[in-house]
Structure formats: C-alpha cells, structure tokens
N, C-alpha and C positions, 0 to 999 in steps of 0.2 A: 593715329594720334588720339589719347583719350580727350573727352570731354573734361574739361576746367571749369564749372561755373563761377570761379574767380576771378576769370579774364573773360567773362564774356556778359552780353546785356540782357536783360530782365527776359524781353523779346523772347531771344534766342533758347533761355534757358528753359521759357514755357513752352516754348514748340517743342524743344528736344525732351522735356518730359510729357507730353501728349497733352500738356493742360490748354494749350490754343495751337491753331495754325496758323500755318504763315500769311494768308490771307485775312484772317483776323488781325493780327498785329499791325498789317500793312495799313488797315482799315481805321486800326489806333492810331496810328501815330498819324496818319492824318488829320481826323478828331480831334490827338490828346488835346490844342491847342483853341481851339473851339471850348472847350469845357474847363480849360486852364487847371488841368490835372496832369499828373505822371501818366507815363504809360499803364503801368500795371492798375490804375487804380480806373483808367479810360477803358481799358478792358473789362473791369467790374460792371463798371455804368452800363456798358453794352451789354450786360449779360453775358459775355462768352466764357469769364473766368469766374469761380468763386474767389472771396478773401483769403480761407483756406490754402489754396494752390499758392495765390501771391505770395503769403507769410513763408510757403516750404519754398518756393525757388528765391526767396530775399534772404532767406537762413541761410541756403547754400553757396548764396553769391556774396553777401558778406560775412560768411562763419560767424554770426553773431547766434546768440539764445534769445528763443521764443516765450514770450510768458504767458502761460495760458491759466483758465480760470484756480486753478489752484493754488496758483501762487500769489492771488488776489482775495484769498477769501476772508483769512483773519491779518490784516494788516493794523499796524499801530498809527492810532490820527495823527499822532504826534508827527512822523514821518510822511505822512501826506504833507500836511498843514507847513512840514519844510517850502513847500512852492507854494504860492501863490495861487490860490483858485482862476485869479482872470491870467495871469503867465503862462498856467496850465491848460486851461481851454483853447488858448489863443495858439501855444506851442505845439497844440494835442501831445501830452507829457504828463505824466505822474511817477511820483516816488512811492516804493515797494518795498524797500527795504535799508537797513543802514548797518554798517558792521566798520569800528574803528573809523577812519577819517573818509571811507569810500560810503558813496551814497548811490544805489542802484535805482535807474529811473526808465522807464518803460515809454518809450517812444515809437509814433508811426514811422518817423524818418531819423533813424538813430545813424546818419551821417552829415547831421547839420551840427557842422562846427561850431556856428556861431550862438545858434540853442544849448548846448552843450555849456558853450563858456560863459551864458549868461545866466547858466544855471549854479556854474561852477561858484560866480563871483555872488548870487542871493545866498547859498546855504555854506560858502567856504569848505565845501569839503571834497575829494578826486570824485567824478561820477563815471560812473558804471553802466553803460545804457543796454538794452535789452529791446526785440523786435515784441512791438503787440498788436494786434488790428484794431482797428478802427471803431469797432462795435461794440468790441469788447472794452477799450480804452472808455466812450461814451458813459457805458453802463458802470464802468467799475469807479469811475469821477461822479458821478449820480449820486452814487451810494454813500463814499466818503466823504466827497465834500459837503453831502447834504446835514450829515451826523456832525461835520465838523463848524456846519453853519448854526443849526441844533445848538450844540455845545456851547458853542460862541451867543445866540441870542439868550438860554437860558441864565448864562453867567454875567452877562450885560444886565439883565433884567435882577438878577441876586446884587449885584453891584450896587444898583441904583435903588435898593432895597435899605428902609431904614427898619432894623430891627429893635421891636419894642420890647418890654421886659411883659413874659407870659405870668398870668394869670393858673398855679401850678391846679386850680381847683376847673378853672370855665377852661384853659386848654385854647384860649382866646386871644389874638391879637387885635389890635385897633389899624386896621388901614388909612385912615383917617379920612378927609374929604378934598384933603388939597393936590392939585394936579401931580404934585411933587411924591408923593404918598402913593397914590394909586396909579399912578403908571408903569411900576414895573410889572403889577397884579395881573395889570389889563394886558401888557404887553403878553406877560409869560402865556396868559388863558388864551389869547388867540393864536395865540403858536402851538401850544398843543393843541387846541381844535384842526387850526390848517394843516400841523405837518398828521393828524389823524387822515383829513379829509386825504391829500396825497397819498397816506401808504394805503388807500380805499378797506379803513375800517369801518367795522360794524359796532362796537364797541369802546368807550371811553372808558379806565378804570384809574382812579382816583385815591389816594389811599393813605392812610398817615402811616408811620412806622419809626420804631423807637428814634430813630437819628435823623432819618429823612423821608420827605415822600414821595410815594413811587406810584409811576404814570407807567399805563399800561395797555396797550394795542390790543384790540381781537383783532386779527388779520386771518381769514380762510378757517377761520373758526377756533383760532390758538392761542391765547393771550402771550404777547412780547415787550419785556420791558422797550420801553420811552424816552425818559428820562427821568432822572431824580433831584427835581426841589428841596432846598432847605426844608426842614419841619419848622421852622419859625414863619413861611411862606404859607404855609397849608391853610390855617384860619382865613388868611384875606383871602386863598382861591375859593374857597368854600362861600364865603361870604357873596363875592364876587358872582360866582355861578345861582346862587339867590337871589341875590338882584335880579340877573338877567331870566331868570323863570319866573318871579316875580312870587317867591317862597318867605316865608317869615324869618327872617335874620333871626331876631331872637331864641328864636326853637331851635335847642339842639340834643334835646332827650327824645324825642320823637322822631320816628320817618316822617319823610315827604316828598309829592311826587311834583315834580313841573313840567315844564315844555318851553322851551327855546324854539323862535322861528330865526333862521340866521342865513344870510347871503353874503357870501363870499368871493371874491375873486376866482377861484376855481368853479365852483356852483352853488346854491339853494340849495340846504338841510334845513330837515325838523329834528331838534333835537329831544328826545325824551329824558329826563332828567331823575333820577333816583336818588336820594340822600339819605343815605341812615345811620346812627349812633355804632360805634364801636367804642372798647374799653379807652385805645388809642383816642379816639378823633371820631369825627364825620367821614364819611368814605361817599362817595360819589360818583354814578356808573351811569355815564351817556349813554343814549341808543342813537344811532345817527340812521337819517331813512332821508334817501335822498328824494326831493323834489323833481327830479326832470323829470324826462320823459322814461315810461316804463319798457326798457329796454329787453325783458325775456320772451321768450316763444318756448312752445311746447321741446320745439326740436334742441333748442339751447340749453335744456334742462338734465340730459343725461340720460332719458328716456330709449330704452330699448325699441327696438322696431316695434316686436311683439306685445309690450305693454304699452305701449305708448297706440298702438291699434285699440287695445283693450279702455282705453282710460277716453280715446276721442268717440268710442261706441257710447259709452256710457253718460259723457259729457252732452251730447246732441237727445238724450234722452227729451222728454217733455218735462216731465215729473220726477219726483222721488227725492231721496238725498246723498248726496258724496260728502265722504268724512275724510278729511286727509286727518291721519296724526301725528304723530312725533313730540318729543321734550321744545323747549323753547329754542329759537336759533336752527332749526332742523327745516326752515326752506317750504313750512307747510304755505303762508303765508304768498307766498312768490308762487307756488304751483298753483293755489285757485285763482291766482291774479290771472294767469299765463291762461286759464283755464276759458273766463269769463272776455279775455281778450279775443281768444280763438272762437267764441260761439257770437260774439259781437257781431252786430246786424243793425239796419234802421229797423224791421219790423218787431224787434225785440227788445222791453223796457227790461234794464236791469241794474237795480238796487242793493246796495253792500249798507251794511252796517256796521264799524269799525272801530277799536278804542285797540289805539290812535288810526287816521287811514294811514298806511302806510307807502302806499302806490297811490299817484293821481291817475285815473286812468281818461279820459277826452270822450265823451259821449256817456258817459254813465255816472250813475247820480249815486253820488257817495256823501254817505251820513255819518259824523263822527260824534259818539256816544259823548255826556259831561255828567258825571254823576254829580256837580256839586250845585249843577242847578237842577237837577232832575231828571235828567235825558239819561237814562238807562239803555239798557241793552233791550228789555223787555216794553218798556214803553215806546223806543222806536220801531221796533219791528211792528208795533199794534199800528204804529200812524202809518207802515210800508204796505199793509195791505190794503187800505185806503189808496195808495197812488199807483193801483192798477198794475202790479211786477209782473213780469212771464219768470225773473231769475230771479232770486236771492243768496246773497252773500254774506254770509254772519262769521263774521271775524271770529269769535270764539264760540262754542256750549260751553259755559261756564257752571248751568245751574237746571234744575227741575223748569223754573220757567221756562229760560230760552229757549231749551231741549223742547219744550212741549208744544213752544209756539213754531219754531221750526219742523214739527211731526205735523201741525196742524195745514202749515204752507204746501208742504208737500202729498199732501192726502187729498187738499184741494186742486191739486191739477197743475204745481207750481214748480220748478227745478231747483233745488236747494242747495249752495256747497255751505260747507262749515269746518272747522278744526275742535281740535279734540286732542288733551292731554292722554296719550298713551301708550304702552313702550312697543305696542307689534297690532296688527288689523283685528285678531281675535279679540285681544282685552276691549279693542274699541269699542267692540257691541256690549261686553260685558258692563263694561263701564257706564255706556249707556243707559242700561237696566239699572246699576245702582245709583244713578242720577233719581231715578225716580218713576221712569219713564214703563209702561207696561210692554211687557214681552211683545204680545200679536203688534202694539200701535209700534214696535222699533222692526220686528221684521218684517210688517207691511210696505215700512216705510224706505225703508233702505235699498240704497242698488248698485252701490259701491263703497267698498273700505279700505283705504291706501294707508299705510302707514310707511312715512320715509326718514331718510337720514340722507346727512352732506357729507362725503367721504372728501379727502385733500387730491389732488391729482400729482403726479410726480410733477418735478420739474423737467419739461422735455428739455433745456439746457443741458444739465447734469443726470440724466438719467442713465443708468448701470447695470449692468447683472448683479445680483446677490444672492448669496444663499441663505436663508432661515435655520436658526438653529431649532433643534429640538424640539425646547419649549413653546417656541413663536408654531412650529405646526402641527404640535400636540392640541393650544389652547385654540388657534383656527380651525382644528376639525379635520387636517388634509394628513392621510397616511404618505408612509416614506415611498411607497409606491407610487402614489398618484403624485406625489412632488417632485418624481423621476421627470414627468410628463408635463410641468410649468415652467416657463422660466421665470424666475421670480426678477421684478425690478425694483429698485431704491433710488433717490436722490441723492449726491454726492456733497450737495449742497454749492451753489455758487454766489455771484454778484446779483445774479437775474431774480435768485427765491430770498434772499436776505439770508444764504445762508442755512435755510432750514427744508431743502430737497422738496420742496411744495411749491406748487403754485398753483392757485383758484381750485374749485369745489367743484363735483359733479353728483347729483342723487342718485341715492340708489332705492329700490320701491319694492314693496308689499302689498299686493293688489286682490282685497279678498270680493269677488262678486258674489251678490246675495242671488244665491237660484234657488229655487225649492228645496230642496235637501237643506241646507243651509237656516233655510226659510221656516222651514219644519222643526229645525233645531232648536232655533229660536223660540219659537214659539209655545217649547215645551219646557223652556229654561233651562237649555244645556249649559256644563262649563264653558269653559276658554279652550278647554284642551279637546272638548268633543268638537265644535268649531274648526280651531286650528286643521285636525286630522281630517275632516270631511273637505272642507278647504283645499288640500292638501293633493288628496283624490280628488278635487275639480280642477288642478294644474298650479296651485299657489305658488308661486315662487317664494321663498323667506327672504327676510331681510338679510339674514349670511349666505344666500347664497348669492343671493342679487349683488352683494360686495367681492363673494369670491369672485364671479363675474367678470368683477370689473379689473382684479387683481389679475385673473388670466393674462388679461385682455391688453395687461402694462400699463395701464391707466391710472392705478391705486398699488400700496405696498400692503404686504402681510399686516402691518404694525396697525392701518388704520380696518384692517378687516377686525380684529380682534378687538381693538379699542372701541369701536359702534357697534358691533352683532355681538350675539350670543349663538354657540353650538350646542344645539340641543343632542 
C-alpha cells in the first residue's frame, strides 16, 4: 500500500521522509505540551528537524503552496496594510497578493478556520491561504509593516502641516514658534533620524527637488531612497536641523558645518551635520558615528590570514608610521581604531587626535580638534608631545604641517598611525612628497602603507550561481578561461537585504611595506609606478586583486569588483 501524506500525521510523515525518528517524535510529543507548541514545531525547538523539512511534509500533508522569499519581495503596501499590523502579528499572517475579489494570505497555520473567517470579515474579500515559515513570515512583516508605519507617520505629520505661501526669491517657509506649527517638523525630523538609526546607516541625505524632498539612506555604502516630504516641508527641516546643531538660521548662501549630540531609544549618536546651498534649496547630509561601545577587532575586519600577519608585525613596531588610505567612507578610520585597540596595554600611553572622534575608545585619551577656537590639528599634536605618547593617532594628514609634525613623532622613537586621501599605497608616498614633506624624511619615516576599500558582501539569504556577461569579465580583468574555473555568486535579492542582494561590508587591502629597495626609491624620487612595480616584486597584493579574492571566495560579486578596483 503506497504512503498518503494526506491521511496520515506530521509525525509519521517526517520519519517516513528521513527528516526525524521515531524516537524523536516520541520524545515530541511528550514535550509538545511543556512548551505549548505543535508537534512539528517541538521538533524544531529540539533541534532534531529544520523549518525547512516541516514546511515540505505540511505541503505534502495538506497540498497547500509554499511561499518563499520571492514571492515576498516586491509586494504592494497597499495589500499588506489590508490586515491589521497587531491581527497580523498576533494571527502570524500577512497578505501577498490580491487579484479580483480573492485575497492570498500567507499563514504558519493555514488550517485555522476561525483566522481565516476573521480575516474574511476585515477585508470582505474569499482568501486564499498559502504555507510560509515562521522566519520568514517575521522578517517579511519587519519590512512591510515598518515602510507602511513610515508611510503612515510621514503623512500624519504632512496632515498636521500648515502650509504657508513661499517666498518664490528666499525659497523659505515660517514654521512658526507655536506648539501647533512645529510639531509636525519635529515629529517628521525624528523619524527620519530613528527609522535611519534602525536601517544602521552611515549617512543622512537631505535634499530639495523640483516637487518634493527626498530623504535618502547610505546603507553598506549605497545610498536608498527613504521617503519623500512635501517640498513646502523642506525649509522648516532645514531650519529645524539648525537649530539643533546650533547653525545660523539666517544663512542660506553659504555652507555650514554643525554637530548634533542625540540619545535615542535605540542608542547615543554624534551626528555631523553638513549644510549647503543648491540652485534648489539647502541640501543637508548627516554623518551618524555611533557612541557605544567600539565594537570591531582586527579579525572582524576582513583581513586575510596572510595580511592580517603582515599589518599585526607592523603594528607592535616601536616607531615609524602606518598610513591607511582610501576616498572618504572606505573604513580607513575603523581600521586604525581596531589597530590601536589591539596594541592597547596599561604600560602604553596612547593619544589620537580627531576632527570629529569618531570611536570612544576606554583607556585612551582622545582629543577632538575645534578650529573655531583654535585647536587645530597642528597645535594639538604640539601640546601631544608634551603628555609623554609611546602611540599617536592623527585622524587625518591633511597639510605640510601635520605631515611634518607626524615625521617628526615618528623619527623620535614614537609609533604613528594616520590616514591619507589616496586612490592605491603607491600614490600615498607620492602624495606625500607633494604635501611638501622631503623624500629621505618620508622614507626614513615610513613602515607601512595600506590602502583599502569596503566591498558589499552577498546576501547569504538569497545568494545564487550567476554568470557574467562579457563586458562584466572583460572590464574585471578575468579571461574566458579563468572564468571556466570560478563560480561566480550574485544576490537574488530578498526580505533580509531590502531587496538589493547585499548585506554588510568587508575590506579588502593593499599593503605596501617600506624595505630598502623601496626605501631607496624613495629616496631618489621615483614615480608611483616605479614604487608600485618594485612593490609588486616584494609580494604586493593590489587592490583588484585582493577583491578578486574575495569574489572567488563567494563572498563579493563581479559588479563590486569592477565598481572599487581598477585593472591595470
């Protein structure tokens, strides 16, 4: 007689597909009741079954369909927002789709009748249920209901909006001073701050545009629309975020830079505040640096075995100085922090100098530059030698001074890290030298020069096979041969990346050490490219390869190999 999983129970149907025994289940169902779960889901608890296995023998046993992330990923709010956000939580149920008077709804237990009819009687329309797990259900109500909460506070706050007649010349509204006036301003401004702080961006963008304005996420290094405010809104956020850095309202033909200290319900940011003139409007670009506790290590960084050996030799040095470089946003920043974390000691004083700090780090004495009363880059470092350093950390080389007083720390017997605008470790030295700084005193002085990049990581949710077309392995460097010999991965995109086959950053590094040759080079003021090559012949890794690397290795796609390096 063949097997029926339509006549027969959950139990049964997992043992007869191998996904538990009978002595697990037996073990369940003693349990289930203890834990006040179903069986298959007490089996979970236990670890004996995945979710997986459950959803394929509850497909089989009630011939229902499965919804998995792709049927989740462009859905209409409108169609969510049919149920009730607490109905939905409470029922674990969401709606996915709607066609004519049927309304398809994705349930853990798509045999509760009485959910069913109290679904039937909110949206009056026949529903359609469909098996989903539990995880997935979680994540995919996260996402929508959060955009459709979004949605709902920005239009609350536009509601309670009194729009005043614009000024076609100043581009200016009056928010006024009374409670009634400025509470939707304040409301809307802390909601894009918090739902920022939540999607853990790095970046606030701000921005007028002919009809409306548009708010905009860095998220893993990408900028994502937000949401979009009325443009009759825009002058009182503008104004609004003045205030609160403590900027001159009146000014709106010039930049201006502020700083927001802000505590949260979720956590403490410093926010950095940027403001500057467009034809439009004022445009306005947060940096968010969060307050806690400085959470990376060496090892969470991305770092290869191999350089990651090469970068902790160089780091435990006495002397000399480490240059990480990179463009702004490229993680230079977080790698000397991770750096001066790992050499942290009681017998070792060590002092940063920062504009802004952007890591608190607990035993080390961090100085934050103010140029508007004096306290430069150049005059703090002069009062740092005075309070006895074994380490120094200078936030930027911005200039001949800093450069010079940083050659001078390290010459004396002092460990130096610092950063440095520049697109690969070669130019670094070079650039160096055009700061101002003399050949012998930059390659006396140097003993490492890293130049790095953030690449996107796939999303391991949705990660795939892909193939690259042509152009994608022409412009990365990789012949049709060697591409025989990858498998290439992509994101398919789901609930978990928002949609865009990413999730979080890992670096990738360029690690040139100054040996003699090198040394020698310098010293007779070679280019970049004689550097580079000799470099090269001491083991250099590049920056494209170190991403090919990573691209091998399924960790990165072709797309961001090509987008950060260059193929020489």
């Amino acid at each position: 007689m063949s097997f029926n999983p339509q006549f027969k129970k959950i139990g049964e149907i997992l043992v007869y597909k191998g996904f538990a025994t009978e002595d697990q289940v037996k073990e369940a169902l003693i349990k289930q009741n203890n834990f006040g779960l179903k069986i298959g889901e007490t089996l979970i608890k236990l670890g004996y079954i995945k979710e997986k296995h459950l959803l394929e023998c509850l497909h089989d046993q009630l011939d229902i369909d499965i919804v998995t992330e792709s049927d989740l990923t462009e859905i209409d709010e409108k169609v969510v927002a049919m149920i009730p956000e607490p109905f939905a939580i409470e029922n674990r149920c969401m709606a996915y789709a709607s066609e004519g008077d049927s309304l398809f709804v994705a349930m853990t237990d798509p045999e509760n009748i009485q959910i069913i009819d109290s679904i039937k009687k909110l949206c009056g329309k026949n529903i359609r249920t469909a098996l989903i797990g539990d995880n997935l259900l979680t994540d995919a109500m996260e996402r929508y209901y959060k955009s459709i909460r979004t949605t709902s506070q920005v239009e609350d706050a536009v509601g309670n909006f009194e729009f005043v007649a614009v000024d076609d010349e100043e581009q200016e509204i009056s928010i006024g001073s009374s409670k009634e006036a400025d509470a939707p301003i304040v409301k809307l401004v802390n909601l894009i701050i918090t739902e920022a702080i939540k999607a853990n961006c790095t970046d606030i963008h701000i921005e007028p545009l002919s009809k409306n304005t548009r708010v905009r996420f860095r998220v893993d290094g990408a900028l994502r629309e937000a949401m979009n405010p009325p443009i009759q809104m825009h002058a009182g956020i503008i104004s609004l975020i003045k205030v609160m850095s403590k900027l001159n309202i009146a000014e709106r033909r010039l930049p201006q830079d502020g700083h927001i200290s802000l505590k949260t319900a979720l956590k403490s940011v410093d926010v950095r505040v940027s403001i500057t003139p467009t034809v439009l409007g004022e445009k306005v670009v947060m940096r968010l640096l969060d307050k806690g506790d400085f959470g990376f290590t060496l090892h969470t960084l991305g770092f290869e075995e191999n350089r990651l050996a090469i970068f902790r030799k160089w780091i435990h040095r006495p002397y000399g100085i480490i240059i990480v470089s990179g463009p702004t946003g490229s993680g230079k920043s977080t790698t000397l922090h991770a750096a001066i974390k790992t050499i942290q000691n009681i017998e070792t004083n060590i002092i940063t100098v920062e504009d802004p700090v952007e890591y608190r780090l607990e035993g080390i004495t961090q100085i934050e530059t103010h140029e508007k009363i004096g306290l430069t880059f150049g005059g703090a470092l002069r009062s740092v030698l005075r309070q006895d350093p074994d380490v120094v950390l200078i936030g930027e080389i911005r200039d001949e001074e800093t450069a010079d007083i940083a050659i001078k720390f390290s010459l004396t017997g002092h460990l130096v890290f610092s950063t440095l605008h520049a697109n690969d470790a070669p130019s670094t030295i070079t650039r160096m030298i055009d700061i101002g700084i003399a050949p012998y005193l930059v390659g006396s002085s140097l003993n490492l020069v890293m130049a790095q990049r953030l690449v996107r990581k796939i999303c391991k949710h949705c990660i795939m096979d892909y193939t690259p077309t042509e152009d994608e392995l022409f412009s990365a460097g990789i012949s049709k041969e060697k591409a025989k010999d990858v498998k290439f991965k992509m994101g398919a995109g789901c609930v978990h990346c928002n949609n865009t086959g990413y999730a979080g950053r890992t670096g990738i590094f360029e690690m040139l050490e100054v040996n003699a040759n090198i040394r020698q080079l310098i010293f007779e003021g070679a280019n970049q490219d004689k550097i580079r090559d000799a470099a090269l012949e001491n083991g250099m890794m590049t920056l494209h390869e170190a991403a090919t690397e990573k691209m091998i290795q399924g960790i990165t796609t072709i797309r961001e190999v090509i987008k950060l390096t260059v193929f020489d």
